[in-house]
N, C-alpha and C positions, 0 to 999 in steps of 0.2 A: 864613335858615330861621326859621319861627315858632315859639315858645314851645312850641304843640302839634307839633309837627314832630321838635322836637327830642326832648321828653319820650318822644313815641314811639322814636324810634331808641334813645333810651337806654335803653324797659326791649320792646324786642321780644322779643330773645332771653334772655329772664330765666327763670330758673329757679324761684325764690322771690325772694320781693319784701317789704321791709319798707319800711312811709311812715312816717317820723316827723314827726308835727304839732310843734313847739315853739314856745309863746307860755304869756305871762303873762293870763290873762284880765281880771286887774286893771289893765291899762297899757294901752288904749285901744287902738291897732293892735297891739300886741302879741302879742294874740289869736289872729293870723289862721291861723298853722300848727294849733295846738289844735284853734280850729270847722272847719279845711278835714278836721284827720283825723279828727273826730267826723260832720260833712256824710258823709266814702268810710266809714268805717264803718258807715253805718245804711245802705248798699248791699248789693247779694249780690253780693258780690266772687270769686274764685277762692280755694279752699283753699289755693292758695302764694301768697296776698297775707297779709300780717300786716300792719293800721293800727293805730298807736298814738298816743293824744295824751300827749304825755311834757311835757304842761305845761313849767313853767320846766325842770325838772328831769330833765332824759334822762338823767343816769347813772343815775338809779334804774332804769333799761328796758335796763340792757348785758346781764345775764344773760338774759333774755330773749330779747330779740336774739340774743345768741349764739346760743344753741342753737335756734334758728330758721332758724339757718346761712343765713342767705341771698345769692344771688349778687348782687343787687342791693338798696343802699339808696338810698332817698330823702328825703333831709333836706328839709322842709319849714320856713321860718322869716323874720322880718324882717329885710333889709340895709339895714344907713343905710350907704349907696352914694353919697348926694347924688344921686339922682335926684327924677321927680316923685312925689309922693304914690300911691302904687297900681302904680307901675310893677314888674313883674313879670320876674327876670330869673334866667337860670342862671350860677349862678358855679359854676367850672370850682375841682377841688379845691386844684389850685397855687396857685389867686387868694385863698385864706382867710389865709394867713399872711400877707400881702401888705397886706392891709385890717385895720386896728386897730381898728376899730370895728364890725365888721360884723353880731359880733350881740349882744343886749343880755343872753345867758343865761351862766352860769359851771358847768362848765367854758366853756371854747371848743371852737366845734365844729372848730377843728385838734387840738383834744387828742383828742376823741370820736373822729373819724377815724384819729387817732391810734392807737390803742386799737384801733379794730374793724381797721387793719393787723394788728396782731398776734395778734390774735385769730380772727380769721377766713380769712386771709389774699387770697385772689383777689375782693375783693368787689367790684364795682363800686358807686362813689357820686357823685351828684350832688346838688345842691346847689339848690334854686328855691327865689329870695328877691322877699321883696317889699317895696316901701320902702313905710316907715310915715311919716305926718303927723303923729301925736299917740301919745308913748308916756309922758303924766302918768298919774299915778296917780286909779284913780275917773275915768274918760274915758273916753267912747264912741269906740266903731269908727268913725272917717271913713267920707266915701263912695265915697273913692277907693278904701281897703282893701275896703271892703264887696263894689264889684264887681270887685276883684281876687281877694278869696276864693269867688265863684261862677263866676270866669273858672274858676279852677284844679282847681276841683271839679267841674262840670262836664267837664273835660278829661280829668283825671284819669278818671271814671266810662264817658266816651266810649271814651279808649281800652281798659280792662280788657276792655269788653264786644265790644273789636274783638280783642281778645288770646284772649276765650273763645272766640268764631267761630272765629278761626282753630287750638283747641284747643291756642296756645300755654302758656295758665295752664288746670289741670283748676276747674271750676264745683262751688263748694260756700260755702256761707253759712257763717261763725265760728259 
């Protein structure tokens, strides 16, 4: 099943919806969560989407979150996976504790997840990563991330607008 394939099964029947971007814009691919959720935010999204770029820093965005109560999230962010540069993949929540390095922000998004269990409780989350080439400090975006974050954005923007067709998310601009 493809990338978009999937993305879609997982937020069709969503009720509210939050994206969370996480990157460093200083660390070269790092970025990439960030610009994809600043790219879906400057869209007319549905009033139960909430996009947030929570920079490095996503606990600062839990109260928020919370009370946004949403049935699905979507962590957006870089896995050093050992894959190729740009490659673009859904880790399944079980697989985060599993992989030590997976992503370069503190907390860990097992604890984050963590967290929004208890807090929230039925929420569905997944997880799309993308493996970074270059994560030095003061470093450009490769060109693999580049068109890995217009793959995903675009995708992203495709389906919401197939989600308002279908009156599954109500249409209304932040």
């Amino acid at each position: 099943m493809t990338i978009e394939k999937q993305i879609f099964k997982f937020l069709k029947d969503a009720k509210r919806v939050v994206i969370m971007g996480i990157g460093n814009i200083l660390r070269g691919d790092d970025a990439a969560g960030s610009i994809i959720a600043q790219q879906i935010a400057s869209k007319s999204l549905p009033k139960n989407v909430l996009v947030i770029d929570c920079g490095s820093a996503p606990e600062n965005y839990l109260g928020k979150i919370i009370n946004f109560n949403p049935s699905h999230i979507l962590i957006i962010d870089t896995v050093i996976a050992n894959n190729k540069p740009g490659d673009i993949r859904i880790v399944e929540e079980f697989q985060i504790a599993d992989i030590l390095s997976f992503s370069t922000h503190k907390p860990s998004l097992h604890m984050l997840i963590k967290y929004f269990r208890g807090s929230i409780g039925e929420v569905k989350i997944l997880i799309l990563g993308i493996q970074p080439k270059n994560l030095a400090l003061g470093e450009k975006i490769s060109k693999e991330v580049k068109n890995a974050i217009s793959r995903i954005s675009s995708i992203l923007i495709k389906i919401f607008s197939i989600l308002q067709g279908d009156n599954g998310l109500e249409n209304k601009k932040h």
